[in-house]
C-alpha positions in Angstrom: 108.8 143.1 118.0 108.5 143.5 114.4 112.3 143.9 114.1 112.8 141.1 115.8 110.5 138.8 113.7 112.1 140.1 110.5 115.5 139.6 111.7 114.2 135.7 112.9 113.2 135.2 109.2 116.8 136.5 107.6 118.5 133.9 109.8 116.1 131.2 108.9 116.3 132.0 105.3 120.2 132.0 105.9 119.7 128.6 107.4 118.1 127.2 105.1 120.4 128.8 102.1 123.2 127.4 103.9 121.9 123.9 104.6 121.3 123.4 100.7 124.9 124.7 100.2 126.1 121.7 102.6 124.0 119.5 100.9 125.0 120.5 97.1 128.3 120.4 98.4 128.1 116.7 99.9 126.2 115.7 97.1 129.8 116.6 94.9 132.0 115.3 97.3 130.3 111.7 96.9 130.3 112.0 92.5 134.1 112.8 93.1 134.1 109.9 95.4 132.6 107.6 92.7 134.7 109.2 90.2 138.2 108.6 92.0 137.3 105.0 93.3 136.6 104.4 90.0 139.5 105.3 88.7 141.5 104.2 91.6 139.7 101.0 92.2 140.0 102.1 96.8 136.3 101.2 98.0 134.1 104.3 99.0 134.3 103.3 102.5 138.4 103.1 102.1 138.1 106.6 100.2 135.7 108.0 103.1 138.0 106.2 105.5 141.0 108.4 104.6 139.1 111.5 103.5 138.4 111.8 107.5 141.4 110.3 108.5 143.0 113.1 106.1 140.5 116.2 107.4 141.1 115.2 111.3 144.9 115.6 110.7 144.0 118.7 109.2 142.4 119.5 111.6 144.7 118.7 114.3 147.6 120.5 113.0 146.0 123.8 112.6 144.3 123.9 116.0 148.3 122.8 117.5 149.7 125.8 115.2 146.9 128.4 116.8 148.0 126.7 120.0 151.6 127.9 119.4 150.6 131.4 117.6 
């Protein structure tokens, strides 16, 4: 039980370390968002728009090429 308990608290410390890597992480994807629509002049929702339009192709391609492998 003890192992257990321990091993429950590693995985919620992992957790938590890795949510506040996804959220340092998003936090720098939207100052490069700012940054590039500034200098671009694109909106931030025309930026996001084809950031996930971009990322889903991405996607897309690589699960078609495991697909094939």
């Amino acid at each position: 039980m003890h192992k257990d308990l321990e091993e429950q608290q590693l995985l919620d410390h992992f957790a938590g370390l890795a949510m506040h890597a996804s959220l340092a992480n998003e936090e720098l994807r939207m100052a490069l968002i700012q940054d590039s629509r500034k200098e671009s002049g694109i909106s931030v929702t025309d930026y996001v728009a084809i950031d996930a339009y971009e990322t889903a192709k991405a996607m897309l391609k690589a699960r078609k090429e495991a697909n094939n492998a």
